[in-house]
C-alpha positions in Angstrom: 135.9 16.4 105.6 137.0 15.6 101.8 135.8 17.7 98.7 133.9 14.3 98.0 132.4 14.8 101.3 131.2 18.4 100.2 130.1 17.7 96.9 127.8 14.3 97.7 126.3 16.8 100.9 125.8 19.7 98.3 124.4 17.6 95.4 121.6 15.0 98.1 120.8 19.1 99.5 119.9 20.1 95.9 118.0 16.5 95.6 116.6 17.3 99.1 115.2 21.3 98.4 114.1 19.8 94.9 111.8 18.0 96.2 110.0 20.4 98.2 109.5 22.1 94.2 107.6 19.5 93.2 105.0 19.7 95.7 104.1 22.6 93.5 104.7 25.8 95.7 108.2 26.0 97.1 107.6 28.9 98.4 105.0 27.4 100.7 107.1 26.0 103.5 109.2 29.4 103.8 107.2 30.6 107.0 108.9 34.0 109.2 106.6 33.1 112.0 107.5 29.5 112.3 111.3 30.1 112.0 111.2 32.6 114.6 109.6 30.6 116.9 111.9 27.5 116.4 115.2 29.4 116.4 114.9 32.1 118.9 113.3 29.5 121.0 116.4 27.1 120.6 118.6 30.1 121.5 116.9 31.0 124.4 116.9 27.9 126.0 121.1 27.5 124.7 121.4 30.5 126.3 120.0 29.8 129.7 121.7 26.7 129.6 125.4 27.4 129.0 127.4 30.4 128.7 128.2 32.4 126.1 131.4 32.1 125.1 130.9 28.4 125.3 128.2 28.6 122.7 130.5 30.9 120.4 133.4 28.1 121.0 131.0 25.0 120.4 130.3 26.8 116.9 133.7 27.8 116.0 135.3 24.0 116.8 132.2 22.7 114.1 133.3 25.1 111.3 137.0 23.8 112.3 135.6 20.5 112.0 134.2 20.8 108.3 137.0 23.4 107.2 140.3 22.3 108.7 140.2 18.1 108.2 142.7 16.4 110.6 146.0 15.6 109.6 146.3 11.5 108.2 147.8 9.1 109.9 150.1 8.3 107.2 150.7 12.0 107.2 151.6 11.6 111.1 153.8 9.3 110.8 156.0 10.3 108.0 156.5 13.8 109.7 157.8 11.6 112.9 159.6 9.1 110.7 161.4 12.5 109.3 162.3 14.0 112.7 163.5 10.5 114.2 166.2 10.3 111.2 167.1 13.9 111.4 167.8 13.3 115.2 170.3 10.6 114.2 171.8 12.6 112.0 171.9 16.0 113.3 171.0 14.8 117.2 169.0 17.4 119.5 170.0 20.7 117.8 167.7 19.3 114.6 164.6 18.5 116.8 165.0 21.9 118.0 165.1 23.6 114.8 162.3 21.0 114.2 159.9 22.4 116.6 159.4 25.4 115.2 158.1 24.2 112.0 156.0 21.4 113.6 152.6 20.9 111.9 151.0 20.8 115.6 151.2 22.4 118.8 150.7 19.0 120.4 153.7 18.0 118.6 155.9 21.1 119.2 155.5 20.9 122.9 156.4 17.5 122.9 159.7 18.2 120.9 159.9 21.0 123.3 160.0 18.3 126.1 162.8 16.7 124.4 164.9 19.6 124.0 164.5 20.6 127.2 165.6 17.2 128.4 162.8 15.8 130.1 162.4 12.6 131.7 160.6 9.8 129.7 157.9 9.7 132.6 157.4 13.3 132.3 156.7 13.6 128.8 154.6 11.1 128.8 152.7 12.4 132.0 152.8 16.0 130.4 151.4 14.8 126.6 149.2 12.6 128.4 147.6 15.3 130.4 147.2 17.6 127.3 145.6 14.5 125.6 143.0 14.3 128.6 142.0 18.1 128.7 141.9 18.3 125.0 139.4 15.5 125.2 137.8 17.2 127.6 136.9 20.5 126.0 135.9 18.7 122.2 133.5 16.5 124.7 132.0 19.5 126.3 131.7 21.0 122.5 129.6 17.6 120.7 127.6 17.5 124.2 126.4 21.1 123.3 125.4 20.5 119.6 123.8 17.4 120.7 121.9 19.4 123.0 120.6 21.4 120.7 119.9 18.5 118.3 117.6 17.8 120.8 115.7 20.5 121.8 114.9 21.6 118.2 112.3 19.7 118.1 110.9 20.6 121.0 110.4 23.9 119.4 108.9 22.9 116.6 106.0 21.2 118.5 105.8 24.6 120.2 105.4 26.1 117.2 102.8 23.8 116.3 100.5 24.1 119.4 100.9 28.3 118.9 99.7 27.8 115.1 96.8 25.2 116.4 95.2 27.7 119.0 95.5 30.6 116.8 93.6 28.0 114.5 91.2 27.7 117.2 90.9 30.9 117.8 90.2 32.1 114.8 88.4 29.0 113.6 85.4 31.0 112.0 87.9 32.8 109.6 89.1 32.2 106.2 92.0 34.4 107.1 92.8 33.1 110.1 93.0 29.4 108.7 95.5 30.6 106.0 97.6 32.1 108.8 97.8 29.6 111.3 97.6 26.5 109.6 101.4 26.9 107.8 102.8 27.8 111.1 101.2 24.8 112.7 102.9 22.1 110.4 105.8 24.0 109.3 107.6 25.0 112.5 107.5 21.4 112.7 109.1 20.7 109.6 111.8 23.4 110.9 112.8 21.6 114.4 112.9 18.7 112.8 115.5 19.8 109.6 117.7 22.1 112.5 118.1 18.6 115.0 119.0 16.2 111.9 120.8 18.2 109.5 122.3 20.4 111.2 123.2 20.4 114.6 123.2 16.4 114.9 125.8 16.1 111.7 127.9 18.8 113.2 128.2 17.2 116.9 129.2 13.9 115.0 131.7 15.8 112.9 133.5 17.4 116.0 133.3 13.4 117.3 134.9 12.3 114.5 137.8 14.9 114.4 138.6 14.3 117.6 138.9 10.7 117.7 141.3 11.2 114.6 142.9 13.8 116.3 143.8 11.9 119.8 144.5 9.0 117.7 147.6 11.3 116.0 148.7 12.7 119.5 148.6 9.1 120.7 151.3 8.4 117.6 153.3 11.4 118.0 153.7 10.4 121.8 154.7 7.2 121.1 157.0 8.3 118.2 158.6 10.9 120.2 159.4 8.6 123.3 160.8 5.8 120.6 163.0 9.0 119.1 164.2 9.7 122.9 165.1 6.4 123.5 167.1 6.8 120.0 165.3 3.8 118.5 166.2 2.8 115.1 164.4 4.2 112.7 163.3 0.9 110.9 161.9 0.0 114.1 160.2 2.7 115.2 158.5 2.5 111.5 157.2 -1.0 112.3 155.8 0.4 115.9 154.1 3.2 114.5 152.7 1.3 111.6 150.6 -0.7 113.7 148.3 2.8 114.1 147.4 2.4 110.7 145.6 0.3 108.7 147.1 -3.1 106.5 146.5 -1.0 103.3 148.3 1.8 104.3 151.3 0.0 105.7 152.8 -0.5 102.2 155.7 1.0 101.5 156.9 2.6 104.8 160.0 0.9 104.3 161.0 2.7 101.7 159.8 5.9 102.8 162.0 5.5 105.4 165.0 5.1 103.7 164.2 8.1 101.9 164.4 10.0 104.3 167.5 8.6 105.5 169.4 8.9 102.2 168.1 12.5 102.5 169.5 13.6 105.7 172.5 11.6 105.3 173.0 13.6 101.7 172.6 16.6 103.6 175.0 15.8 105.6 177.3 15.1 104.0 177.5 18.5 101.4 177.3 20.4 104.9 180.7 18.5 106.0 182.2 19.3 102.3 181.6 22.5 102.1 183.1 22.9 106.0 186.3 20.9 104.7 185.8 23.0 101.5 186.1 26.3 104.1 189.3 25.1 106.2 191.4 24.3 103.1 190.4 27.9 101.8 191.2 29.6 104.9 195.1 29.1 105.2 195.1 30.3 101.1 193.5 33.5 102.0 195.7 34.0 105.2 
C-alpha cells in the first residue's frame, strides 16, 4: 500500500466517523454490550473453526500486507537485469556474493540453485514448487479473513435479537427501553462495519500482495534461467519487459547499459590495480 493509499483511507475514515457527529450524539452508537456480543462472538466461532496459530498467522500476513508493499516490477527486474551483467562479468563467483544480499528469499534460493549448479529442469521444478506452497499458505490466509468478513454479521443480527427480547421483556419499562433498544440496532451497525471495513479490505489486501508477489517470483524465475543459459543481457531485458506494462517499458535499454558500463568499469580498476600490484612486487623484492 502507498502513503496515498493511507492518507485517502485516513481522511474518507474521518469523513466516515464525522458523520456519525452530526446525528447529534456521537457518543450514541458507542455500545459495551453490543461490541462484546459481536466480537467475542466472532472469535468464538474463529476459534472453533481453525486453529490458533493459524488465526495469529492470518493476522500477521494482513499487517505485512498494509506495512511491507511488495517489491515493483520495475524494481524486479532491474535487480535481475543487475545480476545477469554482473554474471558476465564476474561469472558464478558474483551471483554467489549476490545471494547474500538478495532483496528476497525466493530469489536467494534460486541464485543458490545456480551456484550450486543445478539443472535447468530442477530449478525450475524447485522455484516452481516454492511458488505453489507459497500460494498455498496466502490462500489459506484471505480464505480466513473472508471467513470472518462473513460471519460478522451474523453476530450482529445476534446482537439484535438479544437487545429485541430484552426489549420484550422489559417492555413495560422506561429503563429497560433505554437499555435494550441501542444494543438492538447497534450490534448491527458493528457486524456490519467489522465484515466491510475491516476484515473484507484486509482479505483483499493479502489477495492483492500475493498476486504481485508470484507475479515477481514468476520474473525472477524466468530471469534466473535466461542468466543460466548466459543470455545476453539486451535480450533477457526484452523478455522480462513483457511482465510489465507499455508505460513502464521505457527506458530499460538504457538501464541496461548502465549497468553494464558499471560492472565493466569495475572491472576494469580491479584488473589495474592487480597489474598495479605485480609491477610493485619485483620493486619491493
Amino acid at each position: 500500500m502507498s502513503n496515498k493509499n493511507f492518507f485517502g483511507a485516513a481522511l474518507c475514515l474521518a469523513l466516515f466517523a464525522g458523520s456519525f457527529a452530526l446525528t447529534g450524539n456521537a457518543l450514541a452508537y458507542l455500545n459495551l454490550a453490543a461490541f462484546l456480543v459481536v466480537t467475542a462472538g466472532l472469535l468464538a466461532a474463529m476459534l472453533l473453526s481453525y486453529p490458533y496459530d493459524r488465526i495469529k498467522n492470518a493476522l500477521l500476513v494482513a499487517w505485512n500486507a498494509y506495512s511491507k508493499p511488495a517489491p515493483s516490477q520495475e524494481e524486479t527486474l532491474a535487480e535481475l537485469l543487475d545480476l545477469a551483467v554482473k554474471s558476465r562479468v564476474e561469472g558464478a563467483c558474483g551471483l554467489e556474493k549476490a545471494s547474500k544480499d538478495a532483496s528476497s528469499a525466493f530469489l536467494r534460493n534460486g541464485l543458490d540453485y545456480l551456484a550450486d549448479n543445478y539443472k535447468e529442469n530442477e530449478v525450475r521444478e524447485c522455484l516452481r514448487a516454492e511458488m505453489s506452497f507459497f500460494q498455498h499458505r496466502r490462500l489459506q490466509s484471505a480464505r480466513l479473513l473472508q471467513t470472518m468478513a462473513r460471519i460478522a454479521p451474523a453476530f450482529g443480527v445476534a446482537g439484535s435479537v438479544i437487545g429485541l427480547v430484552g426489549l420484550l421483556m422489559g417492555i413495560h419499562e422506561t429503563s429497560a427501553l433505554l437499555r435494550h433498544i441501542p444494543v438492538a440496532f447497534i450490534s448491527t451497525l458493528y457486524g456490519v462495519l467489522l465484515a466491510n471495513l475491516v476484515f473484507s479490505p484486509m482479505a483483499e489486501a493479502v489477495q492483492a500482495k500475493t498476486e504481485a508477489e508470484l507475479l515477481n517470483q514468476k520474473l525472477v524465475m524466468e530471469g534466473l534461467i535466461a542468466i543460466m543459459r548466459e543470455q545476453n543481457p539486451y535480450r533477457l531485458e526484452r523478455k522480462l519487459t513483457a511482465f510489465l506494462s507499455p508505460q513502464e517499458r521505457q527506458g530499460k535499454t538504457e538501464a541496461v547499459r548502465a549497468i553494464t558500463r558499471k560492472y565493466i568499469a569495475k572491472k576494469r580498476k580491479e584488473q589495474t590495480e592487480k597489474d598495479q600490484a605485480l609491477r610493485e612486487s619485483p620493486m619491493e623484492a
